[in-house]
C-alpha positions in Angstrom: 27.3 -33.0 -30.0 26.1 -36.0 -31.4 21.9 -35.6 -32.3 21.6 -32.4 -29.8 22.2 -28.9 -30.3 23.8 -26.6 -27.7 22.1 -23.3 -28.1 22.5 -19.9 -26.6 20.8 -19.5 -22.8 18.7 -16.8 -24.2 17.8 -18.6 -27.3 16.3 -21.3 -25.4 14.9 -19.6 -23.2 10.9 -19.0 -24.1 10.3 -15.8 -22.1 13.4 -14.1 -24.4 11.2 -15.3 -27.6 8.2 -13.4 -26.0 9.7 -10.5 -25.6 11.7 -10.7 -29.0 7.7 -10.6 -30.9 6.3 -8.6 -28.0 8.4 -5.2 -28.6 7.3 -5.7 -32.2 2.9 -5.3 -31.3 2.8 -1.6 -31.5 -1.4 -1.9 -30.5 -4.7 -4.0 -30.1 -6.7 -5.8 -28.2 -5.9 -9.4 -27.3 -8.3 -11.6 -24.8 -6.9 -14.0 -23.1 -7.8 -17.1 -20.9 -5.3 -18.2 -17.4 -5.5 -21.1 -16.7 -7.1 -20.9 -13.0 -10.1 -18.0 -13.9 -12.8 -19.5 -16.0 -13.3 -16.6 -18.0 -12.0 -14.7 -21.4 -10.5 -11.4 -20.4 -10.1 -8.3 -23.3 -6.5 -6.6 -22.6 -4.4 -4.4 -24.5 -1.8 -6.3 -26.3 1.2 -4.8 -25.3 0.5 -5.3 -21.5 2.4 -7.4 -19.4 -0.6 -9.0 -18.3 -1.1 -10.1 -22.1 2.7 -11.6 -21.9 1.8 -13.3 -18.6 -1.2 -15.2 -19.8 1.2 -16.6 -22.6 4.4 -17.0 -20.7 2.7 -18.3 -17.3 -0.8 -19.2 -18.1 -1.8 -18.3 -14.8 -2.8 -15.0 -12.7 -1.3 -14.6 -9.1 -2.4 -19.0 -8.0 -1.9 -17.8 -4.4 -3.9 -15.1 -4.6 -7.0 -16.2 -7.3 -7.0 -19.5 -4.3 -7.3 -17.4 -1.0 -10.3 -15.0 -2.7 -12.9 -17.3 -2.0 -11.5 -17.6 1.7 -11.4 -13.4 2.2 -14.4 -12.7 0.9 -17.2 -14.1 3.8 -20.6 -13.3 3.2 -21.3 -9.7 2.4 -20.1 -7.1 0.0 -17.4 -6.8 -1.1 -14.6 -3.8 -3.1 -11.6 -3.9 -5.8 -9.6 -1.2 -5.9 -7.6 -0.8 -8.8 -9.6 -2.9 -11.0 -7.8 -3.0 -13.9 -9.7 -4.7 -16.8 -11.1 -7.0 -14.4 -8.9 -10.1 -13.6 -9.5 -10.1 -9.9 -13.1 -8.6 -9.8 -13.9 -11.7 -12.2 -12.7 -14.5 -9.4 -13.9 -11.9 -6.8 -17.8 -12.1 -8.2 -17.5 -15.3 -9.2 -16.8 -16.2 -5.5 -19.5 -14.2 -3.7 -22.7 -15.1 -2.7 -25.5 -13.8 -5.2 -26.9 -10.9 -2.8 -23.5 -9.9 -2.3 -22.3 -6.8 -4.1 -18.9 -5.8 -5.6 -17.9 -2.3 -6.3 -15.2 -1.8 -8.7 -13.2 1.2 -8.4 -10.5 1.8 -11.5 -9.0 5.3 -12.5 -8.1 4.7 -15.9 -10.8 5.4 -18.6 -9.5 2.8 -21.3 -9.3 0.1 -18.2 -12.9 1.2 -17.1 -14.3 0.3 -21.0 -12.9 -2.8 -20.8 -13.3 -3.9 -17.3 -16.8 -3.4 -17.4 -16.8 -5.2 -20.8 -15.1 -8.5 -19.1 -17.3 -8.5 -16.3 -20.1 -8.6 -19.1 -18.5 -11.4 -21.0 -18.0 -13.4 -18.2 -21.5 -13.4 -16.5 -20.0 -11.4 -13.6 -21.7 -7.9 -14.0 -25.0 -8.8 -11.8 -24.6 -7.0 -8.8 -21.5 -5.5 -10.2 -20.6 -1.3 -10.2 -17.8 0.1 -11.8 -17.0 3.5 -10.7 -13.8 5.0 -12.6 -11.9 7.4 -10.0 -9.1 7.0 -8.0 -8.9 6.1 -4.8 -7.7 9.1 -2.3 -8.2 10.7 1.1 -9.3 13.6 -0.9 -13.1 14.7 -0.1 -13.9 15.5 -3.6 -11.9 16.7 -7.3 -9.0 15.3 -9.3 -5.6 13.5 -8.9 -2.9 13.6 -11.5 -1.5 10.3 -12.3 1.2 8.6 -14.3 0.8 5.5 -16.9 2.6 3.8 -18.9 1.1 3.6 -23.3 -0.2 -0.4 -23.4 0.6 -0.7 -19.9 -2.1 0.9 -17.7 -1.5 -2.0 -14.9 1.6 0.2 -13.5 -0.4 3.8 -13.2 0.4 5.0 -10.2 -0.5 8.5 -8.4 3.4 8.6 -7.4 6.7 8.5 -9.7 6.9 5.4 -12.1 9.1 3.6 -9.9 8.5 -0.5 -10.6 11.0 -2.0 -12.4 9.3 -3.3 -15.2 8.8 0.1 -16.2 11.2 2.9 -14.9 13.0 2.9 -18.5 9.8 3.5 -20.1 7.6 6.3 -21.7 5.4 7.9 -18.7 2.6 10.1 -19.6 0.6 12.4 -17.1 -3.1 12.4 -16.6 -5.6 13.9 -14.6 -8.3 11.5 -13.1 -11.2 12.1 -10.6 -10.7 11.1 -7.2 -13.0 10.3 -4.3 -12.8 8.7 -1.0 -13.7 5.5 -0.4 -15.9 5.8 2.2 -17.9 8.6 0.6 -18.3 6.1 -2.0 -18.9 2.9 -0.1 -22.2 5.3 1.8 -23.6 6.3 -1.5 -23.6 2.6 -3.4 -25.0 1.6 0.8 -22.6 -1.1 0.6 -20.8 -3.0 3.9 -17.9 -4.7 2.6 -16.2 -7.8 4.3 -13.3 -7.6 1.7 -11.4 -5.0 -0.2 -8.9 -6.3 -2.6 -6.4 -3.2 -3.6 -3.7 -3.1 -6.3 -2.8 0.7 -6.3 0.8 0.8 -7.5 1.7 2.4 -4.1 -1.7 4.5 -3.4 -2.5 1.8 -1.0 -2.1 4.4 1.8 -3.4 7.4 0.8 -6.5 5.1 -0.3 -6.8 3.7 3.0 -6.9 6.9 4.6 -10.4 7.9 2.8 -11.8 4.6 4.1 -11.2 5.0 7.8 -15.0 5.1 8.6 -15.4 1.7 6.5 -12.6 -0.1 8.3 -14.0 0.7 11.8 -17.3 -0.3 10.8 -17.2 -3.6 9.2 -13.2 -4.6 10.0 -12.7 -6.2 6.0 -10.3 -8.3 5.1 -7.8 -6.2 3.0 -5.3 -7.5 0.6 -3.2 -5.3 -1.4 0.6 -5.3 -3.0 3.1 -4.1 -0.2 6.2 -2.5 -1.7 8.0 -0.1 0.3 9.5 1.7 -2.9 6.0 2.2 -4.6 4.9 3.9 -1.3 7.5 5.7 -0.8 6.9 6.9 -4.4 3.8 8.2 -3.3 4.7 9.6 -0.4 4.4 7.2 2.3 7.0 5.0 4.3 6.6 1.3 5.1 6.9 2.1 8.7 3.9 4.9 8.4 2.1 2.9 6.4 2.2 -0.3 9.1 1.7 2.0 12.0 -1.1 3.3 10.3 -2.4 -0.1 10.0 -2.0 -0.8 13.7 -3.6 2.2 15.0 -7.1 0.9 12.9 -5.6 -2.7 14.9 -4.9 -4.7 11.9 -1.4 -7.0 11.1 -0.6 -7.5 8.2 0.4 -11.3 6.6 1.9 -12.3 3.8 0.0 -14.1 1.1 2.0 -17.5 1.0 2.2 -21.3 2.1 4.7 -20.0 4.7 2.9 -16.3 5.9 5.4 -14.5 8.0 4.4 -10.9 9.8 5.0 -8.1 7.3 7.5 -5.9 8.6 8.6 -2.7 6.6 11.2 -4.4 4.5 9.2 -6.6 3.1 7.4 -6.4 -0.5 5.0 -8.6 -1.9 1.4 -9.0 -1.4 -0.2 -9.3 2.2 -3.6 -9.8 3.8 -4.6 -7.2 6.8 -6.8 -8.5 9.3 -8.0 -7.3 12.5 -5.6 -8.7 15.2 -8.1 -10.4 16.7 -8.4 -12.4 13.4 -4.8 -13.1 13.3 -4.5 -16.5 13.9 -7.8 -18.0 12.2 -6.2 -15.6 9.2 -3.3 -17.4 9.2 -4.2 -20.7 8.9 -6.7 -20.0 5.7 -3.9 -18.6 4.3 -1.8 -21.2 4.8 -4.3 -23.9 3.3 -5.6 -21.7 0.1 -2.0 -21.6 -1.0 -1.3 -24.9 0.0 -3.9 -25.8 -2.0 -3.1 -23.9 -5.6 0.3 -25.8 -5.6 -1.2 -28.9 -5.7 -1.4 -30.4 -9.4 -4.4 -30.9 -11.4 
């Protein structure tokens, strides 16, 4: 039609190219830079954090922007680490006496998490500790991951779907409770940051002791599949929650009350925190949307 082409939807779309060259990596390491973490991180290059970084350029805005907010002035804990995305803006964002504990299951995550925490000036005052996360007292948890994927492993059925359809491989990991942890590194958090794949609960459970004491901030992935996956209902989960008397919130410019139907990420404060909660939430992701 005159000097333009009319092409297929997919053709011209720029996520279908990614994919297209994506199924073709079969390995490797790829480090990457987003856009709103000053920092170079070292990922497998199949992952969809890899594709994300290309495709997006950016790592959760609403999130990386309400860290700073979360965190207050003592220590503070990542669960589910991954290769160190979050702990990176989370250390970045503390104050220097502050301490960070990073707690990540998988063993190739662990090499390079505590690699990227190196590269980007973030490992003072930093521990990596590779175990999952569990109400257990002490031993081992069996857990499912995806090859080139780790950021799905879960302690439940592979139930996300980004990666249902796809080769799921069992492995046994250490576990250990959170709060047996938190007493040996003589930490006191003021913010956990979780991203569990659905383990949220059973996590939560071995840190009962911490949450009473010191009442953190903790935001984590809500996703009533992924915990029901591992065992746990929405419902439980939130009741659970008010019995310790938190609410949960969700992470937005518009945070609502998360109810059990709802999935995305949220921030659970004490109640009596609610409404001061609310408002920083609503600024930090007020904020990340503006340009520049």
């Amino acid at each position: 039609m005159g000097n333009r082409v009319l092409l297929p939807r997919v053709v011209a779309d720029p996520m279908w190219h990614l994919e297209q060259g994506r199924r073709r990596i079969r390995g490797g390491e790829l480090i990457v830079r987003f856009d709103n973490l000053d920092a170079d991180i070292a990922l497998d290059a199949r992952s969809d954090l890899a594709a994300r970084a290309i495709a997006e350029g950016t790592y959760e805005p609403e999130l990386l922007a309400a860290i700073p907010e979360l965190l207050g002035d003592g220590d503070a804990i990542n669960v589910g680490a991954n290769v160190g995305v979050v702990a990176i803006a989370m250390r970045k964002a503390m104050s220097p006496v502050g301490r960070l504990l990073c707690v990540e299951p998988i063993e190739e995550c662990v090499a390079r998490l505590s690699r990227n925490l190196a590269r980007a000036g973030a490992d003072q005052g930093s521990i990596v500790h590779r175990a999952f996360a569990s109400d257990k007292v002490d031993g081992s948890q069996e857990m499912w991951t995806v090859p080139g994927r780790p950021e799905y492993s879960s302690g439940g059925r592979l139930v996300h779907p980004s990666v249902v359809a796809t080769e799921h491989l069992a492995t046994v990991v250490p576990a250990v409770r959170l709060d047996d942890l938190i007493k040996k590194e003589r930490i006191q958090p003021t913010c956990i940051v979780m991203d569990c794949e659905g383990g949220e609960f059973n996590a939560l459970r071995g840190a009962r002791e911490t949450i009473a004491a010191n009442q953190p901030s903790i935001v984590m992935e809500f996703d009533p599949a992924l915990l029901e996956s591992n065992g746990c209902s929405a419902t439980t989960f939130l009741r659970f929650l008010a019995d310790l008397g938190y609410r949960c919130l969700s992470l937005s410019d518009s945070p609502i009350e998360a109810e059990a139907t709802f999935a995305g990420t949220v921030v659970a404060v004490p109640t009596s925190r609610f409404d001061a909660a609310e408002r920083m939430i609503r600024s930090a992701c007020s904020r990340c949307r503006q340009p520049g």
